[in-house]
N, CA, C and O atoms as a Tinker XYZ file with bonds, in Angstrom:
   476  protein
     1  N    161.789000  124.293000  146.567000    73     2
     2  CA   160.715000  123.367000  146.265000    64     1     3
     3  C    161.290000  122.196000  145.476000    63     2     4     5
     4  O    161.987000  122.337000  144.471000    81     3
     5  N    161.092000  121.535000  145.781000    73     3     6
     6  CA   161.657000  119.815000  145.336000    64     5     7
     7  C    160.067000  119.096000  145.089000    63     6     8     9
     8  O    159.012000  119.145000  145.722000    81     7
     9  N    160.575000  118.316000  143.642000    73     7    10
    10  CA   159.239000  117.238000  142.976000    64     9    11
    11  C    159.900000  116.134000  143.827000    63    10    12    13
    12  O    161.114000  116.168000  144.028000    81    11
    13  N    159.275000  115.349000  144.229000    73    11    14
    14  CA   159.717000  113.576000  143.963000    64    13    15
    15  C    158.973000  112.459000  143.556000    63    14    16    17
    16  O    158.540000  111.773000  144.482000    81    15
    17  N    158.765000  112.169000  142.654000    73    15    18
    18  CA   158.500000  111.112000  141.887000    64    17    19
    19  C    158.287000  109.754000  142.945000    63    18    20    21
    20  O    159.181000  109.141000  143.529000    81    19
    21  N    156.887000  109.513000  142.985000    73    19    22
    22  CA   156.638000  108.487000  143.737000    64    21    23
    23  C    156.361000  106.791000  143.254000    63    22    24    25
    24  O    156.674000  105.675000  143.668000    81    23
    25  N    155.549000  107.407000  142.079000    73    23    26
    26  CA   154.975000  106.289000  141.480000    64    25    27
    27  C    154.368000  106.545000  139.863000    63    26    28    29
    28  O    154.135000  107.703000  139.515000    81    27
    29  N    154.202000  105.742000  139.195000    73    27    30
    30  CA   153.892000  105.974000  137.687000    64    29    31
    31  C    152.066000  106.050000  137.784000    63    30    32    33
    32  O    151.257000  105.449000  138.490000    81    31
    33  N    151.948000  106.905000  136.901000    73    31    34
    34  CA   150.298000  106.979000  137.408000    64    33    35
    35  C    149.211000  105.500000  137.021000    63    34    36    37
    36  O    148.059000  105.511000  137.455000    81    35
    37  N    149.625000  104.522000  136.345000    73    35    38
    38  CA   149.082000  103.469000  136.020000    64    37    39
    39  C    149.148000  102.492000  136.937000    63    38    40    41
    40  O    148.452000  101.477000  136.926000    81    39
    41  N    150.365000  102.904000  138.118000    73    39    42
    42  CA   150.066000  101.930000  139.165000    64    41    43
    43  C    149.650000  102.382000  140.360000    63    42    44    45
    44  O    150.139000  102.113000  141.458000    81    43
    45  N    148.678000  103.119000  140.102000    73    43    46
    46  CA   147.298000  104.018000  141.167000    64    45    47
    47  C    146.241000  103.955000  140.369000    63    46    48    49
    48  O    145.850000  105.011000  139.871000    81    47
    49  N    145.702000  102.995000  140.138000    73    47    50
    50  CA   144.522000  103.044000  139.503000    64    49    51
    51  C    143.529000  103.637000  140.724000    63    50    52    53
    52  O    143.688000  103.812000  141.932000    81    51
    53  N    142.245000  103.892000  139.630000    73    51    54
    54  CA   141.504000  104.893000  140.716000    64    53    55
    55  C    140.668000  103.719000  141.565000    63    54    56    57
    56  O    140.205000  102.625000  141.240000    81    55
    57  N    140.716000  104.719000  143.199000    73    55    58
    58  CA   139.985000  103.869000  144.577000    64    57    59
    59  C    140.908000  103.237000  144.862000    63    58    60    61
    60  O    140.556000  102.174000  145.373000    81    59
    61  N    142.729000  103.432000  144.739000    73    59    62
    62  CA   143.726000  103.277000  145.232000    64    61    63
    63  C    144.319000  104.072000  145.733000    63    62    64    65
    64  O    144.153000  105.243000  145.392000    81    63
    65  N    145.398000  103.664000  146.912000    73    63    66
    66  CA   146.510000  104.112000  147.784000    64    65    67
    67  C    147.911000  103.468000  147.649000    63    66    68    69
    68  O    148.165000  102.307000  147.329000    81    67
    69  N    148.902000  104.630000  148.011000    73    67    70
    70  CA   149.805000  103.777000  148.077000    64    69    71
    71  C    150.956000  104.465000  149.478000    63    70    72    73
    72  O    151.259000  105.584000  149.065000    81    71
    73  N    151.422000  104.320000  150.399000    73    71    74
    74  CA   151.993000  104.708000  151.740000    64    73    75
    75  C    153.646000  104.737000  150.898000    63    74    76    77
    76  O    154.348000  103.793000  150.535000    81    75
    77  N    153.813000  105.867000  150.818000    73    75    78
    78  CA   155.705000  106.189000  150.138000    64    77    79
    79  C    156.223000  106.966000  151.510000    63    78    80    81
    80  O    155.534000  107.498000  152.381000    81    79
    81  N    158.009000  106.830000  151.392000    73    79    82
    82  CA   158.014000  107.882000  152.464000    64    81    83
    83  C    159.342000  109.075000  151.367000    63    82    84    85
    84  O    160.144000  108.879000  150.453000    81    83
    85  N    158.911000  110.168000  152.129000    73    83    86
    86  CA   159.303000  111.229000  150.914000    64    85    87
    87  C    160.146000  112.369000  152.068000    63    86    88    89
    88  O    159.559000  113.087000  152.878000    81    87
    89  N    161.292000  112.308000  151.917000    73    87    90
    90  CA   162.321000  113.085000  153.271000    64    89    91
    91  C    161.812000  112.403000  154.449000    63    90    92    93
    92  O    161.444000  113.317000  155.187000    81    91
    93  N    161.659000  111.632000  154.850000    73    91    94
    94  CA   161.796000  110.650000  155.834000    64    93    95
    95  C    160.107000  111.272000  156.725000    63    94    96    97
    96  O    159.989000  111.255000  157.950000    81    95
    97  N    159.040000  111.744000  155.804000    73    95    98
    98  CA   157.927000  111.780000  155.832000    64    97    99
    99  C    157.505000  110.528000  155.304000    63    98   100   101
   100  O    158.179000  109.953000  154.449000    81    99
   101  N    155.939000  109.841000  155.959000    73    99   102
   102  CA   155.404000  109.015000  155.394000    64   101   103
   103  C    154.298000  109.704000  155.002000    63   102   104   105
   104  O    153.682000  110.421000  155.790000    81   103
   105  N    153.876000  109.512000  153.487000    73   103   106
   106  CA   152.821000  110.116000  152.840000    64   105   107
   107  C    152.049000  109.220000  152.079000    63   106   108   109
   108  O    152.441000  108.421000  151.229000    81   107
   109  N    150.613000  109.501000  152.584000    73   107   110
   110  CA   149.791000  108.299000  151.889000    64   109   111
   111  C    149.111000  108.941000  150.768000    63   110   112   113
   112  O    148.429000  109.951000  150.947000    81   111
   113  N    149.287000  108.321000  149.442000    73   111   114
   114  CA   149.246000  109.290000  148.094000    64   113   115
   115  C    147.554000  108.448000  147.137000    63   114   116   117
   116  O    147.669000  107.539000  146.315000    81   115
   117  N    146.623000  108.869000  147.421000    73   115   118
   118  CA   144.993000  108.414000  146.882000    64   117   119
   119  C    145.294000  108.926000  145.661000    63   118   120   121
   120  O    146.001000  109.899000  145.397000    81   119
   121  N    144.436000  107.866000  144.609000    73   119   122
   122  CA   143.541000  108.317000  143.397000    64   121   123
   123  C    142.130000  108.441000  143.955000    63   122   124   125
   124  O    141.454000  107.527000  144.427000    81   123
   125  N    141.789000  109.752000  143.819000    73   123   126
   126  CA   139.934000  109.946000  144.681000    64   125   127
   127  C    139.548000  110.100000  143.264000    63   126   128   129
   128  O    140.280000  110.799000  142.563000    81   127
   129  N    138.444000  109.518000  142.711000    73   127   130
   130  CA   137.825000  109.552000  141.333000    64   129   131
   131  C    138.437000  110.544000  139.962000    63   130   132   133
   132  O    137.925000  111.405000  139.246000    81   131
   133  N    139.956000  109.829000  140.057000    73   131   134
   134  CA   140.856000  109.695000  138.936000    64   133   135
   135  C    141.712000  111.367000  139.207000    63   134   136   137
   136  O    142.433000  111.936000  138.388000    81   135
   137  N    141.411000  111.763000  140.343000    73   135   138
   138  CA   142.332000  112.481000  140.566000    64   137   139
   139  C    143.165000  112.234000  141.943000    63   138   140   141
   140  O    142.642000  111.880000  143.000000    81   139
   141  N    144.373000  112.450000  141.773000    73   139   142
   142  CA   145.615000  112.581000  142.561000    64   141   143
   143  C    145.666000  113.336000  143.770000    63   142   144   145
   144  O    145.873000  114.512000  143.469000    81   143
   145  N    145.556000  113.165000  145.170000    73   143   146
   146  CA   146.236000  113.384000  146.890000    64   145   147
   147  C    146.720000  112.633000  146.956000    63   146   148   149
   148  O    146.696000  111.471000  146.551000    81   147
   149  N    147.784000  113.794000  148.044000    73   147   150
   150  CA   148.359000  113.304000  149.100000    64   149   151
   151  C    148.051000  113.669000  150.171000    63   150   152   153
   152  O    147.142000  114.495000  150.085000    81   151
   153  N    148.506000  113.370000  151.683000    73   151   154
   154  CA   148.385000  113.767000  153.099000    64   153   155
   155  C    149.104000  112.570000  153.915000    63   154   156   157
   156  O    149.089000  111.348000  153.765000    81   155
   157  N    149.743000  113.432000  154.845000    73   155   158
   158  CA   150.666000  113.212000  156.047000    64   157   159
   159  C    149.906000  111.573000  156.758000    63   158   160   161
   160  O    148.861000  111.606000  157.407000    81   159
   161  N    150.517000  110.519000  156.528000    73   159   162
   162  CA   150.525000  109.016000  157.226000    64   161   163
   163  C    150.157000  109.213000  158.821000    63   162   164   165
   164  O    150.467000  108.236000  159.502000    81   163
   165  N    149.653000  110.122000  159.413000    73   163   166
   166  CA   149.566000  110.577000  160.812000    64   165   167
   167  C    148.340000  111.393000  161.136000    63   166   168   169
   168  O    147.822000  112.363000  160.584000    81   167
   169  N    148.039000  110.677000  162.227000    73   167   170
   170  CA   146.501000  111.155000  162.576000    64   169   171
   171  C    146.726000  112.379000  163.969000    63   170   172   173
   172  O    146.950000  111.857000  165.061000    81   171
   173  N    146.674000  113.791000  163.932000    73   171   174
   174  CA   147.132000  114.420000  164.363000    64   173   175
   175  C    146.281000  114.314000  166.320000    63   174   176   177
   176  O    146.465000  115.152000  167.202000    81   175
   177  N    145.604000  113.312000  166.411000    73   175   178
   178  CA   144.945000  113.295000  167.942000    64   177   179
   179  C    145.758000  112.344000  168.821000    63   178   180   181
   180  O    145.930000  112.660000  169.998000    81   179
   181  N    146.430000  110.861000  168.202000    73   179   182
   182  CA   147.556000  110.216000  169.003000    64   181   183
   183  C    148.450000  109.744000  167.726000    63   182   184   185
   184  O    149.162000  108.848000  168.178000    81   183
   185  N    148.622000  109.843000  166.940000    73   183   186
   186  CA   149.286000  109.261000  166.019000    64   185   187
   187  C    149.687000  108.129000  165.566000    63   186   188   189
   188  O    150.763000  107.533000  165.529000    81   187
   189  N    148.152000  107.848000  165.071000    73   187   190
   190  CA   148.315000  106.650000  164.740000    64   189   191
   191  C    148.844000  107.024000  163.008000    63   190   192   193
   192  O    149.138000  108.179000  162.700000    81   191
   193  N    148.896000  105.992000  162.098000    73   191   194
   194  CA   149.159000  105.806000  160.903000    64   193   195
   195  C    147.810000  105.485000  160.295000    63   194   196   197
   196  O    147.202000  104.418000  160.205000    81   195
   197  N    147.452000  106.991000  159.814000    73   195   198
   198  CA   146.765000  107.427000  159.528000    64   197   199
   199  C    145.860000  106.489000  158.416000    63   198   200   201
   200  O    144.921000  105.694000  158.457000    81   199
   201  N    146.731000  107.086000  157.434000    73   199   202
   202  CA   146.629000  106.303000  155.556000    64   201   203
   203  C    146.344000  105.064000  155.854000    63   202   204   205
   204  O    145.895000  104.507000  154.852000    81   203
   205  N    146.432000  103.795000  157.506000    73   203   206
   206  CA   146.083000  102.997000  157.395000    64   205   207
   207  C    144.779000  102.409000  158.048000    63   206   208   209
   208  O    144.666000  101.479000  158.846000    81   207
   209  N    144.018000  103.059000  157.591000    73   207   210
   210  CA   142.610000  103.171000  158.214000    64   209   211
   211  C    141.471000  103.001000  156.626000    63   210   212   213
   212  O    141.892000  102.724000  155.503000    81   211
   213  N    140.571000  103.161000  156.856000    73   211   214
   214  CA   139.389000  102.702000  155.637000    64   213   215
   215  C    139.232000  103.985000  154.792000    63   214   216   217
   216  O    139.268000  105.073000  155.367000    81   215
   217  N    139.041000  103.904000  153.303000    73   215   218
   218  CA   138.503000  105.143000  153.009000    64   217   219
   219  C    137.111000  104.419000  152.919000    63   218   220   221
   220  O    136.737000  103.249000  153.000000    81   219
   221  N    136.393000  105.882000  152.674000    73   219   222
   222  CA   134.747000  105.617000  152.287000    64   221   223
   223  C    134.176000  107.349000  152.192000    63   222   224   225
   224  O    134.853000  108.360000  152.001000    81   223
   225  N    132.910000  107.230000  152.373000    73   223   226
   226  CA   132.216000  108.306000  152.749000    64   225   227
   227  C    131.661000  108.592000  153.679000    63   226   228   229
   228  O    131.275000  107.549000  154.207000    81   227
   229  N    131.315000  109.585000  154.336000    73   227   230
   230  CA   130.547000  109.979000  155.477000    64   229   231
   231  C    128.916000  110.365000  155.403000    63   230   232   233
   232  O    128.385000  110.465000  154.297000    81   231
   233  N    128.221000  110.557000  156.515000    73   231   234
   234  CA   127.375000  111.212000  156.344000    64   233   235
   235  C    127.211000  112.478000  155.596000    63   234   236   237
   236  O    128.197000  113.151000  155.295000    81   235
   237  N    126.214000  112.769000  155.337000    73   235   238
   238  CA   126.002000  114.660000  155.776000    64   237   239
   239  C    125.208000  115.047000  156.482000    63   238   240   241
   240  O    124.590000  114.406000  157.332000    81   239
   241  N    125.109000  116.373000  156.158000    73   239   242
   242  CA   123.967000  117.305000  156.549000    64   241   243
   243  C    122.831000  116.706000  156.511000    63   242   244   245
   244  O    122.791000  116.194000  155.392000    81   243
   245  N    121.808000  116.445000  157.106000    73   243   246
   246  CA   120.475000  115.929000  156.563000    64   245   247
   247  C    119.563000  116.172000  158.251000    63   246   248   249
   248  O    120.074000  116.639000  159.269000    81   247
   249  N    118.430000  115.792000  158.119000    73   247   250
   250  CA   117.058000  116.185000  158.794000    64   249   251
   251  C    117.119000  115.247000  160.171000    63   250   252   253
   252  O    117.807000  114.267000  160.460000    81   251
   253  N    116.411000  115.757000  160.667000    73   251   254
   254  CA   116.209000  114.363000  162.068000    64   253   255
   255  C    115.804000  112.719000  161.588000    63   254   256   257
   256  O    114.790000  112.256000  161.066000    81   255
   257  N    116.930000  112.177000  161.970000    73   255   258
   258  CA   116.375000  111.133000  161.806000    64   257   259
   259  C    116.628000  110.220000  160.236000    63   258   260   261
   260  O    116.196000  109.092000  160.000000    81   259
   261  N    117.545000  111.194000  159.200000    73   259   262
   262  CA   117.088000  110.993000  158.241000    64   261   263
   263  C    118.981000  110.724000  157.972000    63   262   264   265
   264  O    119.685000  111.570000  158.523000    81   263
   265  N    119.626000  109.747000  157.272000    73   263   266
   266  CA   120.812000  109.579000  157.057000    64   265   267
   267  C    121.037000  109.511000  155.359000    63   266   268   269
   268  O    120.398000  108.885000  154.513000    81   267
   269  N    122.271000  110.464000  155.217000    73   267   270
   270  CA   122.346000  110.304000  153.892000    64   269   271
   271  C    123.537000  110.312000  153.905000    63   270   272   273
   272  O    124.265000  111.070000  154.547000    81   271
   273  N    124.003000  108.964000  152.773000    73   271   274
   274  CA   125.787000  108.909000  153.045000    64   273   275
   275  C    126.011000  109.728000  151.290000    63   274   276   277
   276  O    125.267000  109.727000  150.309000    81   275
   277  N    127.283000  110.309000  151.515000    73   275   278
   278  CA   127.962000  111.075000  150.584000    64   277   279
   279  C    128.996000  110.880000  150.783000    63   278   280   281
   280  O    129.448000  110.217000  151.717000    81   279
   281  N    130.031000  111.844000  149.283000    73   279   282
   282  CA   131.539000  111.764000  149.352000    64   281   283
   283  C    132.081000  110.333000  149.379000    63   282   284   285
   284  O    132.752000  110.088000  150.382000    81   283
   285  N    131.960000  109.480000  148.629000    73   283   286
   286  CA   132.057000  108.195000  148.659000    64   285   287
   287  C    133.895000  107.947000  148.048000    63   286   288   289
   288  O    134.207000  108.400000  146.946000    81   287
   289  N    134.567000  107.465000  148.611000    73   287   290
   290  CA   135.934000  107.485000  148.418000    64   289   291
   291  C    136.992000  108.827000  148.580000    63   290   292   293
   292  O    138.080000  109.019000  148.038000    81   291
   293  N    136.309000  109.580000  149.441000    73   291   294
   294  CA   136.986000  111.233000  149.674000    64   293   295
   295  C    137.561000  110.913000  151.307000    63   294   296   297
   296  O    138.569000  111.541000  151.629000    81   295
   297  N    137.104000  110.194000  152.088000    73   295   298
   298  CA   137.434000  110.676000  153.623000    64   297   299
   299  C    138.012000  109.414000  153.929000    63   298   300   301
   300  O    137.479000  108.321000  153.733000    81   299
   301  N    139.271000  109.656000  154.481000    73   299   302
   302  CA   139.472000  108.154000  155.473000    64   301   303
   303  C    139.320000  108.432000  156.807000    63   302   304   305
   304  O    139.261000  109.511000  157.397000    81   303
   305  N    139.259000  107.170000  157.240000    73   303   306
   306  CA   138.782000  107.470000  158.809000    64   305   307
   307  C    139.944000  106.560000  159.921000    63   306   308   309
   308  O    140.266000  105.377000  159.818000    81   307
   309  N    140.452000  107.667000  161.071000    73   307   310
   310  CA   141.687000  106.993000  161.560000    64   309   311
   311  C    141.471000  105.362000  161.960000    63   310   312   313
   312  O    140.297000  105.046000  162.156000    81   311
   313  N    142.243000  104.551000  162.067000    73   311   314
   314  CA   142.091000  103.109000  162.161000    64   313   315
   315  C    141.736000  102.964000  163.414000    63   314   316   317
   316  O    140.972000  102.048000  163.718000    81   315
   317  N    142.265000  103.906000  164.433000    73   315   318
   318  CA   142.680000  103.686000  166.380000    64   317   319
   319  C    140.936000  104.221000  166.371000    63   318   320   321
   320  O    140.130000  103.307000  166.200000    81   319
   321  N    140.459000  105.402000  166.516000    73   319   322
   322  CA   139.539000  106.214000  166.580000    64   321   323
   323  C    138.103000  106.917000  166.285000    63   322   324   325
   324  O    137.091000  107.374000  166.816000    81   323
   325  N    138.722000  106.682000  165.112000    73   323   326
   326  CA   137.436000  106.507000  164.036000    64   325   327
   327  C    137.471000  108.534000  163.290000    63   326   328   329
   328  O    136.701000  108.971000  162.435000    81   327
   329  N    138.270000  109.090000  163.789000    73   327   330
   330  CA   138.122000  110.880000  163.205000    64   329   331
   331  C    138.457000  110.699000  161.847000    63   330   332   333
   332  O    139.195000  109.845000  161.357000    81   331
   333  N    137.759000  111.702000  161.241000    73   331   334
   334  CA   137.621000  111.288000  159.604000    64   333   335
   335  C    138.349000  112.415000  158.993000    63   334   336   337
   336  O    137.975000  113.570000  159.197000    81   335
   337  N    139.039000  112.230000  158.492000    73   335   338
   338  CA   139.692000  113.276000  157.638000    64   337   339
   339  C    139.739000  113.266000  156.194000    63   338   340   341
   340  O    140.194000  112.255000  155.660000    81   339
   341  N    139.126000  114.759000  155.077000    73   339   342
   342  CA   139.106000  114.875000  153.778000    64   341   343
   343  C    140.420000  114.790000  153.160000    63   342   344   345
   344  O    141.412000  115.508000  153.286000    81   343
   345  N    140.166000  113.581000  152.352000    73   343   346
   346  CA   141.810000  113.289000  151.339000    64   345   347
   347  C    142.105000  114.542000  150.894000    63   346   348   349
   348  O    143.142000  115.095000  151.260000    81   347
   349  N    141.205000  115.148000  150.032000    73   347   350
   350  CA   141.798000  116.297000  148.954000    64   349   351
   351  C    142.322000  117.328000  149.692000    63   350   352   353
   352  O    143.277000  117.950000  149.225000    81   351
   353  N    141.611000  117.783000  151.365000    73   351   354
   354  CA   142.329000  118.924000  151.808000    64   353   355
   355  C    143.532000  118.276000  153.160000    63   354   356   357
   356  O    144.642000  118.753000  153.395000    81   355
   357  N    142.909000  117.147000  153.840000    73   355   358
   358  CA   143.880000  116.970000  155.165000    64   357   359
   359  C    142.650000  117.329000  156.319000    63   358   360   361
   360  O    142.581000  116.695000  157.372000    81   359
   361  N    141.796000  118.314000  156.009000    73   359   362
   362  CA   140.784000  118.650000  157.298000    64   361   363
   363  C    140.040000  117.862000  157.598000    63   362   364   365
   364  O    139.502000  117.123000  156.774000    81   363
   365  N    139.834000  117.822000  158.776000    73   363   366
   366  CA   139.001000  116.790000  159.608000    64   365   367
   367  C    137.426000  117.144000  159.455000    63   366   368   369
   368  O    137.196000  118.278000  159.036000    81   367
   369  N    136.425000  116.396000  159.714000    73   367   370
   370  CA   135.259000  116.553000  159.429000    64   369   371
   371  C    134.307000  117.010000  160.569000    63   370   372   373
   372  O    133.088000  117.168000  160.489000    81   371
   373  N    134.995000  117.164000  161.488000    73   371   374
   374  CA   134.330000  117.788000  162.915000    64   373   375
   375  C    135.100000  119.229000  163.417000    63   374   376   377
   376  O    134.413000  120.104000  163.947000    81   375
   377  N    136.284000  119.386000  163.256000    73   375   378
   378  CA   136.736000  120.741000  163.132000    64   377   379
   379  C    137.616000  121.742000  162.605000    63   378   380   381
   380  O    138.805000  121.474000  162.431000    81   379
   381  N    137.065000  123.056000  162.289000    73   379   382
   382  CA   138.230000  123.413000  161.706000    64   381   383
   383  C    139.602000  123.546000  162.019000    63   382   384   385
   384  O    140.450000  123.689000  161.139000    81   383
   385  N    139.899000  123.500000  163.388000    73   383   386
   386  CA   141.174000  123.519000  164.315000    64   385   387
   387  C    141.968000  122.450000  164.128000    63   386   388   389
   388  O    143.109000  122.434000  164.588000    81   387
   389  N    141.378000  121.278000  163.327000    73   387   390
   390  CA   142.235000  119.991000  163.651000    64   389   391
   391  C    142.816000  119.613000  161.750000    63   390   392   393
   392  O    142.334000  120.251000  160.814000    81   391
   393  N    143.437000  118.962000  161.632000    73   391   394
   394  CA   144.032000  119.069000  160.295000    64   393   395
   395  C    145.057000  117.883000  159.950000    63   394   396   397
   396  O    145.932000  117.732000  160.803000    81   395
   397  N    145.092000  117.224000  159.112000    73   395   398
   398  CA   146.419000  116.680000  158.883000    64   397   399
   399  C    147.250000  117.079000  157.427000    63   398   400   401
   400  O    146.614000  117.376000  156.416000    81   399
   401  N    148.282000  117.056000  157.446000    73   399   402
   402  CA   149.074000  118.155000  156.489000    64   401   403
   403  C    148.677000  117.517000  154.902000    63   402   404   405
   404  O    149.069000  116.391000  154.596000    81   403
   405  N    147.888000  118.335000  153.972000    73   403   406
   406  CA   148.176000  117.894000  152.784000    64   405   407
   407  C    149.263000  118.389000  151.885000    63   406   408   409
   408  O    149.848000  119.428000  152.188000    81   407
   409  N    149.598000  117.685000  150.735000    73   407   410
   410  CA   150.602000  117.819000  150.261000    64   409   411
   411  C    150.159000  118.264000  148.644000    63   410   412   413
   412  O    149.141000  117.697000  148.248000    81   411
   413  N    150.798000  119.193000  147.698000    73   411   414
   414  CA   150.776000  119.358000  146.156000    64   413   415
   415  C    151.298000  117.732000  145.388000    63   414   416   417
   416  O    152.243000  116.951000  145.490000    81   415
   417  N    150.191000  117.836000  144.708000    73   415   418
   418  CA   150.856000  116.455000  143.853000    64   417   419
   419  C    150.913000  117.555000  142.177000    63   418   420   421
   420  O    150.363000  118.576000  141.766000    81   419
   421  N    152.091000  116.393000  141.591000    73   419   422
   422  CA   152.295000  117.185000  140.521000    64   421   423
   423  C    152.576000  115.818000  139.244000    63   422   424   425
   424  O    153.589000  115.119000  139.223000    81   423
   425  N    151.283000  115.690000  138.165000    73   423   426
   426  CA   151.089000  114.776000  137.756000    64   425   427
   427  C    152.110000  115.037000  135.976000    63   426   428   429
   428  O    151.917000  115.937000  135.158000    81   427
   429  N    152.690000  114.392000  135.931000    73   427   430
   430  CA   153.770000  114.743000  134.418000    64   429   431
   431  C    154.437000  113.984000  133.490000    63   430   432   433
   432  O    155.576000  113.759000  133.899000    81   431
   433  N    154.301000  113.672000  132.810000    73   431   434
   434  CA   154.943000  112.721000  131.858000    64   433   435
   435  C    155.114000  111.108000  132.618000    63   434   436   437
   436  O    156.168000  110.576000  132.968000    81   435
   437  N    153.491000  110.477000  132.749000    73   435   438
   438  CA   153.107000  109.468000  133.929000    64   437   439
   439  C    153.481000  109.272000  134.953000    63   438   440   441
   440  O    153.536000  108.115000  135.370000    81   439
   441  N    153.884000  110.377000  135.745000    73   439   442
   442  CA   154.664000  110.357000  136.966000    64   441   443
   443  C    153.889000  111.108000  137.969000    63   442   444   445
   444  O    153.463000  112.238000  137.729000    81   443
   445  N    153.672000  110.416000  139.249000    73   443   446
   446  CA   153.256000  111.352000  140.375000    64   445   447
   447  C    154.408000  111.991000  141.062000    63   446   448   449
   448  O    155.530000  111.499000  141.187000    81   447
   449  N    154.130000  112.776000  141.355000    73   447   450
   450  CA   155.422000  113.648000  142.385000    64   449   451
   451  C    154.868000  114.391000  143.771000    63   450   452   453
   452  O    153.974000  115.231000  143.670000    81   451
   453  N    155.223000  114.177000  144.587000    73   451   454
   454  CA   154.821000  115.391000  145.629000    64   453   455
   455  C    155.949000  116.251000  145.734000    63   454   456   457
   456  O    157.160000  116.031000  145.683000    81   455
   457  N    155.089000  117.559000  145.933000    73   455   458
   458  CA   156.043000  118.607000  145.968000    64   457   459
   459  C    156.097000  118.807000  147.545000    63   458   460   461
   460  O    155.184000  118.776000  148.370000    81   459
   461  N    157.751000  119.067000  147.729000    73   459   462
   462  CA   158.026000  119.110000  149.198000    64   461   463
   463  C    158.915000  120.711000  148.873000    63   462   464   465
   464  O    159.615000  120.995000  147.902000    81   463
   465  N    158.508000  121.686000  150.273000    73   463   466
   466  CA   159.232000  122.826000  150.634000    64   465   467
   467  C    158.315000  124.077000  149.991000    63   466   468   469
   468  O    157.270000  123.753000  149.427000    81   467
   469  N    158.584000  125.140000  150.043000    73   467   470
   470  CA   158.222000  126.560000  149.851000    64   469   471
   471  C    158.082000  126.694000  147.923000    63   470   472   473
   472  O    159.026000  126.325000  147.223000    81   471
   473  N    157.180000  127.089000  147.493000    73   471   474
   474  CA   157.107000  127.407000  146.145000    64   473   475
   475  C    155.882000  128.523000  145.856000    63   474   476
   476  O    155.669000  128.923000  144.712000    81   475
């Protein structure tokens, strides 16, 4: 298991991104309401570059007819496509089968790190 130090946490202020590449992975690393993700720069249906698409929120659950937006800065949505995937886990919002890889962030003496390999 390997840390790597991406960025100092003051230059991710929160409702920011920043696209690092970490072992010749590109990883797009969010502040979602002052806490720290990561997930894989790649949208696992054609591969596009993922991290470069909109964050926001999605719908939910709600009644006929009746729209209620939630999760406001949690989901980005691919740029090519529009499939939405949750920052904090990598899962997509339509199924459980589909996924893009999230990553451990490890926040320490103002330093972000993603942890890469087996731990």
């Amino acid at each position: 298991m390997a840390v790597h130090n991406v960025a100092a946490v003051d230059e991710l202020p929160e409702g920011t991104f920043k696209i690092v590449e970490v072992e010749g992975r590109s990883i797009g690393v969010y502040n979602v309401k002052g806490e720290i993700y990561a997930i894989h720069n790649y949208c696992p249906h054609q591969g596009a570059a993922l991290c470069r698409g909109p964050v926001g929120g999605t719908t939910l659950e709600s009644q006929v007819y009746e729209f209620i937006y939630g999760r406001d800065q949690e989901i980005v949505r691919c740029p090519w496509h529009g499939w939405e995937f949750d920052l904090k886990t990598g899962k997509s919002l339509f199924s459980d089968k589909v996924r893009t890889r999230s990553y451990k962030v490890q926040v320490e003496d103002g330093q972000i790190g993603i942890v890469i390999g087996q731990g």
